[in-house]
C-alpha positions as CSV (number, residue, x, y, z in Angstrom):
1,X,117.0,111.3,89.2
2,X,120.3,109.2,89.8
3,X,119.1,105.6,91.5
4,X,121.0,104.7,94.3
5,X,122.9,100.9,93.9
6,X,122.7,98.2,96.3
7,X,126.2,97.1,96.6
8,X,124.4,93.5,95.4
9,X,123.2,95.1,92.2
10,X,125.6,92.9,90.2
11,X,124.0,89.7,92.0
12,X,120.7,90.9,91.3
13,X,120.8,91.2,87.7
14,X,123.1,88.2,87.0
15,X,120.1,86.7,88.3
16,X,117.8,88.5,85.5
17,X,116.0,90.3,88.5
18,X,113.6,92.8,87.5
19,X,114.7,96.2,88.8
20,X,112.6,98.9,90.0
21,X,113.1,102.1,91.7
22,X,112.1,102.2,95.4
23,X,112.7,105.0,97.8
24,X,115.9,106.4,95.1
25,X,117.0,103.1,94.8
26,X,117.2,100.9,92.0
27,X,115.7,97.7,93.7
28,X,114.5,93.5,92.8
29,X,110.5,93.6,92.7
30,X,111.0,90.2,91.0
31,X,113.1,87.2,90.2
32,X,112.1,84.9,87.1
33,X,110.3,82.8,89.5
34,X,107.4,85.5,90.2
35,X,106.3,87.0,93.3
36,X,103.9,84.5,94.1
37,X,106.5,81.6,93.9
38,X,108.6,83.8,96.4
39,X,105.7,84.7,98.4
40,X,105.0,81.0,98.8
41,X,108.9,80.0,99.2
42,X,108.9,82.2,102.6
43,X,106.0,80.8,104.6
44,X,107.3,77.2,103.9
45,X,110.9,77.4,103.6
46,X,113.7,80.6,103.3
47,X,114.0,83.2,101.1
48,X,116.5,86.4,101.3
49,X,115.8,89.9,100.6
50,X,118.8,92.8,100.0
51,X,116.8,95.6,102.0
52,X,120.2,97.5,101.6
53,X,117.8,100.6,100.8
54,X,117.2,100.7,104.2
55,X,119.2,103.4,106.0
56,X,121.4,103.0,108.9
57,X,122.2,106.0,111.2
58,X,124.7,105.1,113.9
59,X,124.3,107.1,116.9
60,X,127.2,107.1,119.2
61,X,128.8,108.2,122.4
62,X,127.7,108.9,126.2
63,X,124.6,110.6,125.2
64,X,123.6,108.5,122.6
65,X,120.7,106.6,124.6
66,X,119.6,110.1,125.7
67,X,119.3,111.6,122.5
68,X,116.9,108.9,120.9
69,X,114.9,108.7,124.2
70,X,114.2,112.4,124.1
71,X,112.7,112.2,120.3
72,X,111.2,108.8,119.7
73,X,107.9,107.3,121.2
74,X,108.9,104.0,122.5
75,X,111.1,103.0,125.7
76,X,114.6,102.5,125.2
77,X,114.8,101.4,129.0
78,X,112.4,98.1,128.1
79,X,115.3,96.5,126.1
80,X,119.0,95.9,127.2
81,X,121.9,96.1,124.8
82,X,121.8,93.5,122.3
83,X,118.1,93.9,121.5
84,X,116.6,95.3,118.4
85,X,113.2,97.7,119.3
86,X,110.8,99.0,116.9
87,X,109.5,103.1,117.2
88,X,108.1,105.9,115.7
89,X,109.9,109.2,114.9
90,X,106.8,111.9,115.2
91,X,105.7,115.5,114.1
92,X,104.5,118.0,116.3
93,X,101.1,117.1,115.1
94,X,101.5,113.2,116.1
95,X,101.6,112.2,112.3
96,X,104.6,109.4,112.0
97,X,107.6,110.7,109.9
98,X,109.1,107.3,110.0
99,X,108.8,104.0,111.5
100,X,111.9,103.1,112.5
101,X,114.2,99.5,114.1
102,X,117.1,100.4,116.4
103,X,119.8,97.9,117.1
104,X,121.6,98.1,120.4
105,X,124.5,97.1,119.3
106,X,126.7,98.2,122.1
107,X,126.3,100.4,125.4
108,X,127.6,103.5,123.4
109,X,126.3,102.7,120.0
110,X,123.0,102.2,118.4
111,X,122.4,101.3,114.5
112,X,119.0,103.5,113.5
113,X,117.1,101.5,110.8
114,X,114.8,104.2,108.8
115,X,113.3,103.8,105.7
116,X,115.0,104.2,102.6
117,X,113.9,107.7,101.6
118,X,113.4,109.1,105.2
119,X,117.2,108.7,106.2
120,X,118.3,112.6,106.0
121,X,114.9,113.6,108.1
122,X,115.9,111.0,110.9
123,X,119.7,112.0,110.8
124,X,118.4,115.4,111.3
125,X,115.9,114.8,114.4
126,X,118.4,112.7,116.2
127,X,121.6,113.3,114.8
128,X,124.1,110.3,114.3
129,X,126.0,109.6,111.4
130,X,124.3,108.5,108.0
131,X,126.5,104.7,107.4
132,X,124.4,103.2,104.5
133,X,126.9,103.0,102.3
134,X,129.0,101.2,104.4
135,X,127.0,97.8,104.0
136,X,124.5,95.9,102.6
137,X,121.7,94.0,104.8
138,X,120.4,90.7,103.7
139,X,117.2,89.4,105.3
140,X,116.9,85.8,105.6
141,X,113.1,84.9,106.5
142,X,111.1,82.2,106.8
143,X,110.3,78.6,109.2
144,X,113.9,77.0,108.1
145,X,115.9,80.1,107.7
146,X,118.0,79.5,110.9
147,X,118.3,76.1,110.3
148,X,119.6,76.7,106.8
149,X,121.8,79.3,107.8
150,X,123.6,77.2,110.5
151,X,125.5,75.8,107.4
152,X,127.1,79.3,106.8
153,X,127.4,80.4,109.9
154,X,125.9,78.9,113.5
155,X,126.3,82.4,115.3
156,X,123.3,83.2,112.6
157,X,121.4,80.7,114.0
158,X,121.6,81.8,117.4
159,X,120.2,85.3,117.1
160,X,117.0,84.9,118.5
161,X,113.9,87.6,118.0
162,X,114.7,91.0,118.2
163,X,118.2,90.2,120.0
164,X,121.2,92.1,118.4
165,X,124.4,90.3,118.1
166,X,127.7,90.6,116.3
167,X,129.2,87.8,114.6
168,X,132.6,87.0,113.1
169,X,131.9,85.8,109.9
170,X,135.0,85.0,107.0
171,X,137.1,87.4,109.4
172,X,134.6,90.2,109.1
173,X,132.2,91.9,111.2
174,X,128.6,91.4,110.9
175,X,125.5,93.1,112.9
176,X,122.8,89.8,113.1
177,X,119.4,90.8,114.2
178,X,116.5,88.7,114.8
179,X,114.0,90.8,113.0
180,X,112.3,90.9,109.6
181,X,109.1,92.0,107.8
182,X,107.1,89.2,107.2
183,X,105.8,87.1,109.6
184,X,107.9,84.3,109.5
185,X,111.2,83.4,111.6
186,X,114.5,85.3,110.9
187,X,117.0,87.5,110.4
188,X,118.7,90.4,109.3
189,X,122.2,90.7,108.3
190,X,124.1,93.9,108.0
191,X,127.5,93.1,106.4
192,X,130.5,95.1,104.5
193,X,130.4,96.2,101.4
194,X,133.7,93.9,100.3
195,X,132.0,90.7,102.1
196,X,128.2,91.3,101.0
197,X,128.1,89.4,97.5
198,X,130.3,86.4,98.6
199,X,127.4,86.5,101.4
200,X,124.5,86.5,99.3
201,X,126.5,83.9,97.1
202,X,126.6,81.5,100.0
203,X,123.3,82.2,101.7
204,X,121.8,81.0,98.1
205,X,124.1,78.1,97.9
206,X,122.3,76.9,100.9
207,X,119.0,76.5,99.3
208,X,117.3,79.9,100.4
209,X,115.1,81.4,97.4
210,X,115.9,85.0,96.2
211,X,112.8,87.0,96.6
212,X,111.9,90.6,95.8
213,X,110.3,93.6,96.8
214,X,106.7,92.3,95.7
215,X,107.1,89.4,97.8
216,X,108.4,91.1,100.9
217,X,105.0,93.8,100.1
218,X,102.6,90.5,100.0
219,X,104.2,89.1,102.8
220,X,104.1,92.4,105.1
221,X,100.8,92.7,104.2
222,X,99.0,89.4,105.3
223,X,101.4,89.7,108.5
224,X,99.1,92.6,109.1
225,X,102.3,95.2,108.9
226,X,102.3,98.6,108.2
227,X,104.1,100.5,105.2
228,X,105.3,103.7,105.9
229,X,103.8,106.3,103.2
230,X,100.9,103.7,103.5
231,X,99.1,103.2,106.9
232,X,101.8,105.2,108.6
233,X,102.7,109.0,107.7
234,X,102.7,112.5,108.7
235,X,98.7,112.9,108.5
236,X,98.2,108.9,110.1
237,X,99.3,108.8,114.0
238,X,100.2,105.3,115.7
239,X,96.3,105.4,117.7
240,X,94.6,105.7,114.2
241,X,96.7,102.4,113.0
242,X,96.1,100.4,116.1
243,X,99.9,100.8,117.3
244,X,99.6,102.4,121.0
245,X,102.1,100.1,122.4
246,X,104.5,101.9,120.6
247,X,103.8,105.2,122.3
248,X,105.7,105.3,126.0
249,X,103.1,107.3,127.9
250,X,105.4,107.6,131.1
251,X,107.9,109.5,129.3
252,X,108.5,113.0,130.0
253,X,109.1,113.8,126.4
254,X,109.3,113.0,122.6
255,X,108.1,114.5,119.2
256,X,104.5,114.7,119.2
257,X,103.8,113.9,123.0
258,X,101.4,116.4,123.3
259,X,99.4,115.7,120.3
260,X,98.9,112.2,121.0
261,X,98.0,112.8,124.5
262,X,95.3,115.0,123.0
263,X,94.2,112.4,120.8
264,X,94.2,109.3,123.6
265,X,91.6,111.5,125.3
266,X,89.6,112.1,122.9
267,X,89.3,109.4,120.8
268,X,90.4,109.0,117.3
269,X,88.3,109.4,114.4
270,X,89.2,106.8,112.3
271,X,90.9,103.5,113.0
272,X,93.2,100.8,110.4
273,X,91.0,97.4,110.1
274,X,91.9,94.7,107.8
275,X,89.6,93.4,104.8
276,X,89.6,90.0,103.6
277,X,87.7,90.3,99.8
278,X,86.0,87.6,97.6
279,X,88.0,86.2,95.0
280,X,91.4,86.7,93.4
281,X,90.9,90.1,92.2
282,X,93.4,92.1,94.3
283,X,92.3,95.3,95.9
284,X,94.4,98.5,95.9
285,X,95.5,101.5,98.1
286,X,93.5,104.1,97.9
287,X,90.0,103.0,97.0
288,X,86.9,103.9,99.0
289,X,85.3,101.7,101.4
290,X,81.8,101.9,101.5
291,X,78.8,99.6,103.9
292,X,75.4,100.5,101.9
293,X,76.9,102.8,99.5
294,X,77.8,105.0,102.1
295,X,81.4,105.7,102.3
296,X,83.3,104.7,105.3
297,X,87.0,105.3,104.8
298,X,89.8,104.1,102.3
299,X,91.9,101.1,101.5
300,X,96.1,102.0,102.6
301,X,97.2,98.9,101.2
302,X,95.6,96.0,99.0
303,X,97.1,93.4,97.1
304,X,96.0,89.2,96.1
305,X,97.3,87.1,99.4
306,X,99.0,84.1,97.5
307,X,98.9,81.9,101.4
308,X,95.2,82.8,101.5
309,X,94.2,82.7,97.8
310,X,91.7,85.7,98.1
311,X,92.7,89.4,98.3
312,X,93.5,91.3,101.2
313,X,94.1,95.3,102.2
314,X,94.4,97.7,105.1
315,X,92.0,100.5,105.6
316,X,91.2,103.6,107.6
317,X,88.0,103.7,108.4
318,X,85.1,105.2,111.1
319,X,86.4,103.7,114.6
320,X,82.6,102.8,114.9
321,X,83.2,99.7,112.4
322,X,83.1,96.1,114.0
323,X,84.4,92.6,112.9
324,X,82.7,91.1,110.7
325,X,81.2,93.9,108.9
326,X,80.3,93.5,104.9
327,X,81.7,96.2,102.7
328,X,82.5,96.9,99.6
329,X,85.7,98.3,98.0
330,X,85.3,100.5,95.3
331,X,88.6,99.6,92.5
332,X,88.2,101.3,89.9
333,X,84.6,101.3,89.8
334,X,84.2,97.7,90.1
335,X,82.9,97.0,93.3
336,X,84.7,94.0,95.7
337,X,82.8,92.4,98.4
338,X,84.6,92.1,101.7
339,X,84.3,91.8,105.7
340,X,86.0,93.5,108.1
341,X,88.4,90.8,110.1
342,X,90.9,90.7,112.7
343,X,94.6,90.9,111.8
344,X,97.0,90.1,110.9
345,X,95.3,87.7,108.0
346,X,97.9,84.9,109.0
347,X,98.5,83.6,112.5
348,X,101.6,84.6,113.9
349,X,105.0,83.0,113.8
């Protein structure tokens, strides 16, 4: 398989970045500074990640609003123009085919943010035209990121959360949203193509850290976000991960109405916790949880917490399971002690 470029590759590896493919893209897990170092660099200062993998589907024209209010679970009528919303793209069965951002950029256009691999499903629920290629998107996170990136640009500084703005910056256009995917203050930054280097350049001139993929997966994770593929996909419905306020119930219609409805009525089955483990030992996706050697569900996510110095992970489990219940995580047959806690890990920014 041909990997997809990131029109910042060249930055990337003049910075010796280690590469890895992620969704069909050839991606920065890592700078030299390790993950942890980056981790760390966000929650006290700014770092910047090229999440150009992420897709951008503009959906245009009179019936624009209509068409993503007909398919998608959330509201559109609870934000204006100029704000950013986050919503689930469903399938008939409720499972989530995507997890999605839109930017209301203008009354007649909106700027679809899928994930990187699921851009050609959304494009074909919703229509739109596919514009990833287009730009790159720098996201600039963390408690000083807007005070650091006054000295590029003060229209960056002024894009508060979830507003949408566009901003005039070295006599190009740029989409500014004040969203992001760990925890922390910031924003995103969808710029051209020709500008996007010259960009990053100056956004790490300013003193914001480079960070990777690993770091932006620690940071999600003690933020208590979900992954898509993780503790979101077509077999896991937003009620099984604890994400009703996503679903408009006063809508008429969107994918997976029905199934959901079923499911609010009954009850789910299983429900995603968070599990804060003994020790550094990380814990991984996929393992089985289990209260008295009886199993209880399976870990989503896992992964060391470098704020909290202990690992961390997501699970499915029985909807019975209460805070503050002692289990154990089975890794690889070495079992990790751990208690069911409220999320997300970190207090909220």
């Amino acid at each position: 398989m041909v990997l997809r470029l990131s029109p910042l590759d060249s930055a990337h590896r003049a910075l010796n970045a280690k590469m890895v493919e992620f969704g069909g893209w050839d991606m920065p897990v890592s700078y030299p500074s390790g993950t942890v170092t980056e981790h760390l660099a966000c929650r006290e200062s700014a770092v910047v990640f090229d999440v150009s993998h992420l897709g951008t589907v503009r959906v245009e024209g009179f019936y624009a609003k209509a068409a993503l209010q007909g398919v998608l679970t959330n509201d559109i009528d609870k934000i204006n123009v100029g704000k950013a919303q986050y919503t689930h793209l469903l399938n008939e069965g409720g499972g989530v085919l995507d997890d999605i951002i839109v930017w209301w950029v203008a009354p007649d256009r909106f700027d679809v943010m899928p994930n990187a691999s699921n851009t050609d499903s959304v494009v074909s629920a919703i229509g739109g035209v596919d514009v990833t290629n287009s730009r790159a998107v720098l996201a600039v996170q963390g408690p000083v990121a807007k005070k650091l990136l006054a000295k590029v640009s003060e229209q960056f500084s002024f894009v508060s959360k979830n507003m949408v703005k566009r901003v005039t910056w070295r006599n190009v256009e740029c989409v500014v949203a004040g969203t992001g995917y760990t925890g922390e203050d910031g924003v995103e930054i969808s710029v051209p193509n020709s500008h996007a280097v010259d960009l990053w350049n100056e956004v790490l001139s300013i003193g914001v850290t480079p960070a990777g993929l690993g770091a932006r997966d620690t940071l999600r994770l003690e933020a208590g976000l979900p992954l898509h593929g993780h503790e979101l996909s077509p077999l896991i419905t937003p009620l099984e991960a604890n994400l009703n306020w996503v679903v408009a119930w006063d809508k008429p219609a969107f994918n997976g109405r029905d199934a959901l409805l079923t499911q609010r009525a009954n009850g789910v089955a299983r429900s995603l916790v968070g599990i804060a483990t003994i020790g550094r030992r990380p814990p991984r996706d996929g393992c089985r949880v289990l209260v008295d050697d009886s199993q209880i569900g399976v870990t989503t996510s896992g992964n060391y917490a470098p704020s909290l110095e202990h690992g961390v992970a997501l699970a499915l489990v029985d909807r019975t399971i209460k805070l503050g219940t002692k289990v154990a995580i089975d890794v690889r047959g070495a079992m990790l002690e751990g208690v069911v806690v409220s999320l997300p890990f970190i207090a909220k920014k």
